[in-house]
SERO-4910 file (N, C-alpha, C, O; in steps of 0.05 Angstrom, whole numbers):
BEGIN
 pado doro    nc1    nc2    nc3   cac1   cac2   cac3    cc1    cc2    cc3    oc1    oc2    oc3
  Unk    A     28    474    686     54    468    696     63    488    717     58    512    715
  Unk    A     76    477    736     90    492    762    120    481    763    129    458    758
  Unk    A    133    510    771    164    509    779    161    517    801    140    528    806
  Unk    A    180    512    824    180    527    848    219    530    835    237    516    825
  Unk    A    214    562    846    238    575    842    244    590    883    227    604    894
  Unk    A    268    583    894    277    592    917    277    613    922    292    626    907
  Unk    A    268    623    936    277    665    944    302    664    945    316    650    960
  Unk    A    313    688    916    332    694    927    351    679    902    375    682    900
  Unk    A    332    662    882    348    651    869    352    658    837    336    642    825
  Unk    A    362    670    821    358    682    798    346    659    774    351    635    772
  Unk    A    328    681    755    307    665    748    298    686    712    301    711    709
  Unk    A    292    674    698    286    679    674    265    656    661    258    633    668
  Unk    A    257    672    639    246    654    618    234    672    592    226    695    592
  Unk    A    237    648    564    227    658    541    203    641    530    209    618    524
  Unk    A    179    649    525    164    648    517    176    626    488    194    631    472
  Unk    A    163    608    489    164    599    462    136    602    446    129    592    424
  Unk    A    127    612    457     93    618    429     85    634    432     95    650    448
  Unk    A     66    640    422     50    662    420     30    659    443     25    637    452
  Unk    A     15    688    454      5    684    463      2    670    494    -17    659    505
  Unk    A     34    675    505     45    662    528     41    678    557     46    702    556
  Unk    A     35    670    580     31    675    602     50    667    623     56    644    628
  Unk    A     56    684    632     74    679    659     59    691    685     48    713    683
  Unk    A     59    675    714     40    685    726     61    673    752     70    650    752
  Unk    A     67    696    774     78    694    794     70    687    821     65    708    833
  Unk    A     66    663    839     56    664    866     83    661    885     96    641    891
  Unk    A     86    684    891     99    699    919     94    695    944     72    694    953
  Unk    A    117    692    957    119    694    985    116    715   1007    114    715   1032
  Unk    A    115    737    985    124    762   1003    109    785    985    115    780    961
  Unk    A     95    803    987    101    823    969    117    832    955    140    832    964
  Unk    A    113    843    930    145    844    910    147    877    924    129    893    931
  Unk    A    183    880    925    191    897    935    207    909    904    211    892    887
  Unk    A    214    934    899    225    944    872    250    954    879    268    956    862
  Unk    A    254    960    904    279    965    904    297    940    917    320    947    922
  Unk    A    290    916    922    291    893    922    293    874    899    293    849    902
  Unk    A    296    891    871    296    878    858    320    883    844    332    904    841
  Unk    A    327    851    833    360    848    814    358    837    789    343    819    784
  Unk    A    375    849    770    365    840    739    407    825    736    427    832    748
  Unk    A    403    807    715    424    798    703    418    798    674    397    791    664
  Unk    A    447    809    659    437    803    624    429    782    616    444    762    614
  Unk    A    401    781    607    397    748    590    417    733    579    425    710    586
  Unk    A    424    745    565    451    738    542    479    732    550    493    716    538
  Unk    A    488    749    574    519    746    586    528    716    581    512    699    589
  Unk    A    550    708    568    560    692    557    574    672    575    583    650    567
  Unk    A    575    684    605    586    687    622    573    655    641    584    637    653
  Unk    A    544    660    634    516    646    653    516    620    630    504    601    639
  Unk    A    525    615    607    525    596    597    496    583    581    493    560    572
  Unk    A    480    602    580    449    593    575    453    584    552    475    592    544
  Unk    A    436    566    527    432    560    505    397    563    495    380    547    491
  Unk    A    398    597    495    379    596    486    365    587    464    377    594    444
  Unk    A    341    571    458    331    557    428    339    580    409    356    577    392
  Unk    A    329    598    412    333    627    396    327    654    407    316    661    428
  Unk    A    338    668    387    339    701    395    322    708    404    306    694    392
  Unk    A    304    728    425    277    732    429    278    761    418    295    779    418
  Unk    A    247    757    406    240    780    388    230    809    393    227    829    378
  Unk    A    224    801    431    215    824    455    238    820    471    244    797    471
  Unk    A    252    835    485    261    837    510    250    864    527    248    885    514
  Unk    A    245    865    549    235    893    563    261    904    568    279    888    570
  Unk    A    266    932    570    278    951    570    295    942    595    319    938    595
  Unk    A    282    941    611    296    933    644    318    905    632    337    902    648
  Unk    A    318    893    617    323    868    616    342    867    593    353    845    588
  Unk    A    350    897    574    370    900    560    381    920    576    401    927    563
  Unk    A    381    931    592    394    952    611    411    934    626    435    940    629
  Unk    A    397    906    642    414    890    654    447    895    661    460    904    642
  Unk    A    461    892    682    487    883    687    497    857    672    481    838    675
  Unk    A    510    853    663    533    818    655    531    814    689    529    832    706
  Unk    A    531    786    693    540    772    720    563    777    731    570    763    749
  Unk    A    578    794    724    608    803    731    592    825    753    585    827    777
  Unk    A    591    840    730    583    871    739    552    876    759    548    899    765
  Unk    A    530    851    769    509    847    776    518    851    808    541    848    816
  Unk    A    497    856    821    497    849    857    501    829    863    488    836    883
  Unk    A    506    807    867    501    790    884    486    781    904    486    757    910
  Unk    A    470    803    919    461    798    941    421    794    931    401    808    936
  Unk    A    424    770    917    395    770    913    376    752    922    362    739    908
  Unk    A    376    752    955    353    747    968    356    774    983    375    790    983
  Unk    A    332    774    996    317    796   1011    317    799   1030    304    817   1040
***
């Protein structure tokens, strides 16, 4: 399965199984200071996640709420 997601357009996902792969084809080289995080969870973005996830990466509980986030996320 393929998504095409827009530069520039904010983007997530949770694994529903075990043993799950996520694999990125880019337009551009990834840049790091080019990069913008939003809280999974902000109540704000309206998501209905199936359930709690049992990993989050550090970068990704550090997150801003969408209030408090950049805005400016294309490149």
């Amino acid at each position: 399965n393929a998504l095409w997601v827009p530069a520039g357009f904010a983007h997530g996902f949770l694994a529903m199984e075990g043993d799950s792969y996520l694999m990125y084809k880019c337009t551009s080289p990834w840049v790091a200071e080019a990069e913008r995080t939003i809280r999974y969870d902000d109540a704000k973005l309206g998501i209905a996640w199936p359930f709690e996830p049992i990993q989050v990466n550090q970068k990704d509980l550090e997150a801003p709420g969408f209030d408090d986030a950049e805005k400016n996320f294309s490149v």
